[in-house]
C-alpha positions in Angstrom: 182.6 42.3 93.8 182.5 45.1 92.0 179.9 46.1 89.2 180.5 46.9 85.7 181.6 50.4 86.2 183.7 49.9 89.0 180.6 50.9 91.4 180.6 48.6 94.6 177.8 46.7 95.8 175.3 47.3 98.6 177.6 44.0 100.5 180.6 45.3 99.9 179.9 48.7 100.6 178.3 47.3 104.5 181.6 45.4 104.9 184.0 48.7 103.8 181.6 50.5 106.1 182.3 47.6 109.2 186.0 47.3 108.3 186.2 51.3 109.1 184.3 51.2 111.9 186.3 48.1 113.5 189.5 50.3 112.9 188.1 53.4 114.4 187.4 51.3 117.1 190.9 50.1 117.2 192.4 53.2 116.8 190.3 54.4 120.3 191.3 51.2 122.2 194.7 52.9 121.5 194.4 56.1 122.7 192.5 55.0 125.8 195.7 52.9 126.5 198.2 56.3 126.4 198.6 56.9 129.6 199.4 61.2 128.7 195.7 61.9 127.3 193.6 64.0 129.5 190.3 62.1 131.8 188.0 63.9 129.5 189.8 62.9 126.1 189.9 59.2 127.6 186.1 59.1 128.7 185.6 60.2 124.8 187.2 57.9 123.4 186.0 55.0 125.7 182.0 56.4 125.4 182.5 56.0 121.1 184.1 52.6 121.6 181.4 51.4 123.8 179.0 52.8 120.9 181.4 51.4 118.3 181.3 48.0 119.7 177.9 47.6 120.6 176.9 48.6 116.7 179.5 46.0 115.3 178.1 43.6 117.9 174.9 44.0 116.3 176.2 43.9 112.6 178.0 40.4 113.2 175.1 38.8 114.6 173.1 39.5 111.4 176.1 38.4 110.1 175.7 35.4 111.6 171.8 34.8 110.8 172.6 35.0 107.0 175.1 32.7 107.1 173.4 30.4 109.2 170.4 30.7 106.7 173.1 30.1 103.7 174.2 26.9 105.5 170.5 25.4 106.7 168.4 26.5 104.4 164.5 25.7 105.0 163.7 22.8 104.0 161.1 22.6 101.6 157.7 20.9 102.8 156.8 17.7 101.3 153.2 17.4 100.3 151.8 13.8 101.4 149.7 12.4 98.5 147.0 11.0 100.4 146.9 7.0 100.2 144.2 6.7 98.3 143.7 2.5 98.8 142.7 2.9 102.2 139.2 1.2 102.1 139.8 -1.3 99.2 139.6 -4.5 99.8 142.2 -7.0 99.9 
C-alpha cells in the first residue's frame, strides 16, 4: 500500500526488492541454460544464482515465521484467581 504521497512502505519496498531479485535470478537460470556462453560467463552466472537463492531462501522463511505468527498468535495467559474456599467448612 502506498502512503499518502505515493511513497511506498518498508513491506512493499522488501517485496519490490524480492520480486527483483527472484527475476534476476531467473534471468541467470537462463543464461546458464544457453549452451553458446563461455565456462567462465556460466560459472558467473551460476555462483550469483547460488547467492541469489540462498538469500531468497532466507527471506521466505522469515516470510514464513510472520505469517505463522499472524495465524497462531500467542495466546494470552490466563491468571488463576486462587480458590479462595479451600479451608471453609462445609
Amino acid at each position: 500500500m502506498a502512503k499518502a504521497g505515493g511513497a511506498k512502505t518498508t513491506g512493499e519496498k522488501g517485496m519490490k526488492n524480492f520480486e527483483e531479485r527472484l527475476k534476476r535470478l531467473e534471468s541467470l537460470g537462463e543464461i546458464i541454460r544457453k549452451t553458446d556462453i563461455p565456462l567462465e560467463e556460466a560459472l558467473g552466472a551460476f555462483e550469483e544464482g547460488i547467492k541469489l537463492a540462498r538469500s531468497l531462501e532466507t527471506d521466505l522463511e522469515k516470510i514464513e515465521s510472520h505469517i505463522e505468527i499472524l495465524l497462531n498468535p500467542p495466546e494470552a495467559k490466563v491468571q488463576e484467581s486462587p480458590e479462595l474456599d479451600l479451608f471453609s467448612a462445609e
